[in-house]
N, C-alpha and C positions, 0 to 999 in steps of 0.2 A: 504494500500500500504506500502512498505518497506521503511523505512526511508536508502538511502541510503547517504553516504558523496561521494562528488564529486572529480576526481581525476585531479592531475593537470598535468600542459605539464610535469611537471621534475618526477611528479611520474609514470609518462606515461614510458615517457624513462626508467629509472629503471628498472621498470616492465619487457618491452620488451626486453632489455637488460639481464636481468635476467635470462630471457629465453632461451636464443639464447645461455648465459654460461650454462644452466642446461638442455640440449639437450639429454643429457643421463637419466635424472631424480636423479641422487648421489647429488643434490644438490647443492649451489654456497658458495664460500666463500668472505665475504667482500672488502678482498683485490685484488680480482681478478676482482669484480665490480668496484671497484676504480679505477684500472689500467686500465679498459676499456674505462671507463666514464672520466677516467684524474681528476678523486676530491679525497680529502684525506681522507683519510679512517674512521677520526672522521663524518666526513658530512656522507660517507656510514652507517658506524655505526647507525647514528640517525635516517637516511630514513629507513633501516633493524629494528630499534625497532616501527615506525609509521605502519611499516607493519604489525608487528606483532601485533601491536595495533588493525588493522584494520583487523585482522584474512585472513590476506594475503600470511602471511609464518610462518613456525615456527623454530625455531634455536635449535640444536643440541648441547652438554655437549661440544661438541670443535667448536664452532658457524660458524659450515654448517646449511645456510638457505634452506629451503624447502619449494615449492609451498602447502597448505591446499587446499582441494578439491576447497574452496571459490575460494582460489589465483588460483586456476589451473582452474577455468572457469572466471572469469575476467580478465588474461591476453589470453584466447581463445580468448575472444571475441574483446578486444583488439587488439589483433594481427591482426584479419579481418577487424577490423573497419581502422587499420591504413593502410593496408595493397591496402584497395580498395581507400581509400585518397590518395596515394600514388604511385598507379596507374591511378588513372584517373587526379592527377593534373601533372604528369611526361609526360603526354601526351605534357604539355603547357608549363612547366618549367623545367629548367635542374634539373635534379636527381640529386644534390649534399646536403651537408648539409645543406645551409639554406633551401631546401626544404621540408627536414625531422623535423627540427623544427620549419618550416612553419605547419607541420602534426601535431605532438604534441601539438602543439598548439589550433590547429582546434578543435582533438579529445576533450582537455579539454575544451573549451567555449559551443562548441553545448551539449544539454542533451543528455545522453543516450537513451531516447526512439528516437530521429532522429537520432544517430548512428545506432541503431536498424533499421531502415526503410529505412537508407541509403543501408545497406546490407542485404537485404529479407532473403539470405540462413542462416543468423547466429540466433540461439535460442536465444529468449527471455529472459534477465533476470528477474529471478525471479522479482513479483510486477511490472512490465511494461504492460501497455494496449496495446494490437493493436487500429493501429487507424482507424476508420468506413472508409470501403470498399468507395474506390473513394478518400479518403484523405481528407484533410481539403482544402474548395475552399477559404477562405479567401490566400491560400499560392500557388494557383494556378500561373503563369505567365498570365495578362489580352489577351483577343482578339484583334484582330485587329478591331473591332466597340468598346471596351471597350476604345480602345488606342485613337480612334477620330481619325483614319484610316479610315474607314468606308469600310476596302478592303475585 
């Protein structure tokens, strides 16, 4: 299996952030992340070189970042994972900010393979199992004779 490093709420955000400025595909520039995200452009700066650390983007001779085929299918799948958290807890909470870094949140603590399984239509990252048809019954919710219901 693929040793993957796990991502966190802030670099969630980022990410998707990143995306939403590089709509065209030309690229993002740090300070244009900053001024979205409201952090100074040293803090951008550092997150944009962990990226690139992570084979996430790669920066340009005048430091326009770019999604790497990598970056450009983990924040896909990203986008759907936050996208359906997003909608289905908006259903119960107001749509405003804290419930967006309620999302990030989320997305960082559970693993990627139950990101994965939360949204059936999104491709598997490479190195993730499906998991055996029926799921795991230990994570089932009990019956009502399990509950001492006996209904």
């Amino acid at each position: 299996m693929e040793n993957r490093k796990a991502l966190t709420a802030a670099q969630i955000r980022y990410l998707l952030t990143m995306k939403q400025l590089d709509g065209d595909g030309n690229g993002v520039r740090g300070a244009k992340v900053a001024a979205v995200l409201g952090f100074t452009s040293p803090s951008v700066h550092t997150m944009l070189n962990t990226f690139r650390e992570m084979n996430l983007i790669r920066k340009d001779a005048y430091g326009v970042a770019y999604f790497t085929e990598n970056g450009r299918d983990v924040v896909a799948r990203y986008s759907r994972y936050y996208q359906a958290a997003f909608d289905l807890l908006s259903a119960h909470f107001p749509p405003d900010e804290h419930l967006r870094t309620a999302v990030y949140a989320l997305l960082a603590e559970l693993p990627e393979a139950s990101l994965a399984q939360f949204c059936p239509g999104s491709p598997r990252p490479a190195g993730l199992r499906s998991p055996p048809s029926g799921g795991d019954p230990s994570h089932r919710p009990p019956n009502d004779e399990q509950k001492g219901n006996g209904l």
